[in-house]
C-alpha positions, 0 to 999 in steps of 0.5 A: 385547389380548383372548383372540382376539387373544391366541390368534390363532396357534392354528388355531381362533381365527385363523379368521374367524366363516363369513356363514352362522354369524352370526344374521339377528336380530342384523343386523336388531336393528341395522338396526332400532335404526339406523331409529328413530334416524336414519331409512331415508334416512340409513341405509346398509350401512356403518351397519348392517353396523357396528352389527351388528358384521359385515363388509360382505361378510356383508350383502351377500350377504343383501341388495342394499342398505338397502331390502331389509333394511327389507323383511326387517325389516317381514316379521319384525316383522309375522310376529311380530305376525301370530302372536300375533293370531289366538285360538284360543280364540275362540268362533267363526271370524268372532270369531277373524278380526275381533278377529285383524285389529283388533288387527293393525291397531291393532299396526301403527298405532302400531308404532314402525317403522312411524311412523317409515317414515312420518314420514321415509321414506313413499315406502317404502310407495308401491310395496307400496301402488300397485304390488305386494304385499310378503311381509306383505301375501302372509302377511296374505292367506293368513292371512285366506283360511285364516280365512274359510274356517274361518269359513264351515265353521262357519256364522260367516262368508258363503258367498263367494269367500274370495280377494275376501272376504279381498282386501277386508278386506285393503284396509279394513285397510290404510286403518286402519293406514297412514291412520288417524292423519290421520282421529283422534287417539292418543286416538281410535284406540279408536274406530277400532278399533271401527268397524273391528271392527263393519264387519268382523262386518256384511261376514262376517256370513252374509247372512239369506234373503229372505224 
């Protein structure tokens, strides 16, 4: 028997752990295991609450069902690498925005989560593609805006709408990510990535006068 049931006649260890005490990583660690062992279609709440040793009740007051906990772990997964892509230590705003945004890209490409979402689940994906934006591709919008608009105060980046300008590299980038293992190979991502980056810098790059 273990110390809590040996103790469960005292007041402190009788009472159940409260929702709001048990971390919001720990369910998503477990949904995000579940995943990449057995795909979104076959996972259910029962599945996750389990694996992440919580009541049914705790995650549902969370989320209303398997999709919004994928959702959740999407956000956090590309919160994370959003992150840690941006350099500050880039030598200029256009710089800092490309080699940011590629590496995004690349991170999505081959992220495990992600392949395996399009390997068994695609249709997940369809509505943030064709019907509305999610909260990465809101947080990647800022993001960039926010990056082009550094850019163009230091003279890297065209005058411009930053809002269309961003809308657009947001859509190239998007293409690469999700479509790009059926234009090349695992071993030709590289060169993807190269021609991403050299679209991007000759799109930004501030536009010579005539003469």
């Amino acid at each position: 028997m273990s110390q809590r049931s040996s103790e469960s006649g005292s007041e402190t260890s009788s009472r159940p752990t409260p929702a709001n005490a048990i971390g919001e990583e720990r369910i998503l660690d477990a949904a995000y295991e579940l995943l990449l062992a057995i795909g979104m279609r076959r996972m259910t709440m029962a599945d996750i609450a389990r694996h992440a040793e919580v009541s049914r009740a705790t995650l549902y007051r969370r989320w209303p069902n398997v999709q919004a906990v994928v959702a959740a772990l999407m956000t956090r997964e590309w919160t994370t690498a959003l992150m840690s892509a941006f350099s500050p230590d880039a030598a200029d705003g256009r710089t800092r925005l490309v080699e940011g945004v590629v590496e995004v890209v690349a991170h999505t490409r081959t992220h495990p989560l992600m392949r395996k979402i399009v390997e068994l689940d695609p249709e997940f994906l369809t509505p943030y593609l064709l019907e509305r934006r999610g909260s990465s591709t809101v947080a990647h919008l800022a993001l960039v805006e926010a990056g082009i608009r550094a850019g163009q105060e230091d003279g890297s980046i065209q005058d411009g709408d930053a809002v269309w300008l961003a809308r657009q590299i947001i859509l190239v980038s998007l293409a690469s990510a999700v479509s790009g293992p059926v234009m090349a190979t695992k071993e030709e991502y590289p060169k993807l990535d190269e021609q991403l980056r050299d679209m991007l810098n000759k799109y930004l790059l501030p536009q010579s006068p005539r003469a």
